[in-house]
N, C-alpha and C positions, 0 to 999 in steps of 0.2 A: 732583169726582172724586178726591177727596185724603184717603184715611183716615187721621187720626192716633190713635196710641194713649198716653195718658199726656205727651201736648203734644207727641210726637213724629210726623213721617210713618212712615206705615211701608212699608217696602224694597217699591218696584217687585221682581220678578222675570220672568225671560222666563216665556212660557205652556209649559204642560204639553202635552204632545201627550193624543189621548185623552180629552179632557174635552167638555163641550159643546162642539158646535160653532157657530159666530158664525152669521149670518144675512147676507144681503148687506147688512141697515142696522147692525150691531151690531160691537164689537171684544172679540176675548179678551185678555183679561192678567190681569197673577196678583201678590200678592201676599204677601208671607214674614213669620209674625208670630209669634215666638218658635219660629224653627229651621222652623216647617212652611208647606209655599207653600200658597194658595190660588186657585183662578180665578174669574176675576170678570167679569162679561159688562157693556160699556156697550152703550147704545142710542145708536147716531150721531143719528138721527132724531129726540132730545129733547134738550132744549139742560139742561145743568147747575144744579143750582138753587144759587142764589149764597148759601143761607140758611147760614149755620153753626148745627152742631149739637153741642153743647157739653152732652156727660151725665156726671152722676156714678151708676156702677155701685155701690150700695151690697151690702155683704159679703150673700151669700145670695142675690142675683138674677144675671141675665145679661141683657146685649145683644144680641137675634138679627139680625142684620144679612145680607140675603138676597146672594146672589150673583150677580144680575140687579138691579144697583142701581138703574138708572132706570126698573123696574119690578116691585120687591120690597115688598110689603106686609110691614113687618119693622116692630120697634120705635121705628124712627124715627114712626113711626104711634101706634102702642100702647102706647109705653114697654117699659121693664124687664121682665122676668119673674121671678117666685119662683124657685129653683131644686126647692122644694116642689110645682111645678107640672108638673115635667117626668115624663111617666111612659113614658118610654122614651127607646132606642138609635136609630138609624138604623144600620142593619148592608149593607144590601143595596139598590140601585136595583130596581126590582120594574117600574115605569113610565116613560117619560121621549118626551114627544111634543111635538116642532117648534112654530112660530107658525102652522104650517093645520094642526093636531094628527093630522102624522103619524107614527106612529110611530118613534123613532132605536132603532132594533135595538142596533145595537154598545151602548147602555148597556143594556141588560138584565139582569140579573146581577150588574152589575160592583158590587163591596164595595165600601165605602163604609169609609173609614179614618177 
């Protein structure tokens, strides 16, 4: 549960109000990575994987690394992405439904910075 960027951790932060919220098995917290925080959701209920993972980002691609880490289908899976590959913004939350996919109203709308 320990992101480093460039051999460094990087900064815990308290959580953001307003963002996902946890489940009764899961914890928010947030993390700060050049000046911007971000939230990050664990799964209490899956135990940590002890695997390190040690990538080199080379110039022109990206790391998509999901924000529900112990249950994010992200590059840790798939590796790297071209940045040639990305064809769009994310601007707006449009949908956002719980673990019995109900819907969470309050994100609806909410911009995406």
């Amino acid at each position: 549960h320990t992101l480093r960027l460039n051999g460094s951790d990087v900064a815990p932060a308290e959580p953001t109000p307003a963002l996902p919220r946890p489940t009764p098995n899961a914890k928010l917290s947030s993390e700060t990575i050049g000046g911007r925080t971000y939230s990050i959701m664990h799964d209490l209920e899956s135990s940590p994987s002890d695997e390190i993972i040690d990538v080199h980002v080379p110039p022109g691609s990206i790391f998509v690394l999901g924000d529900n880490r112990d249950n994010s289908f992200d590059s840790r899976q798939f590796g790297v992405v071209p940045v040639s590959s990305i064809e769009g913004r994310v601007m707006v939350i449009w949908a956002s439904l719980d673990e019995a996919w109900t819907p969470r109203w309050e994100r609806l709308g909410r911009v995406v910075r």
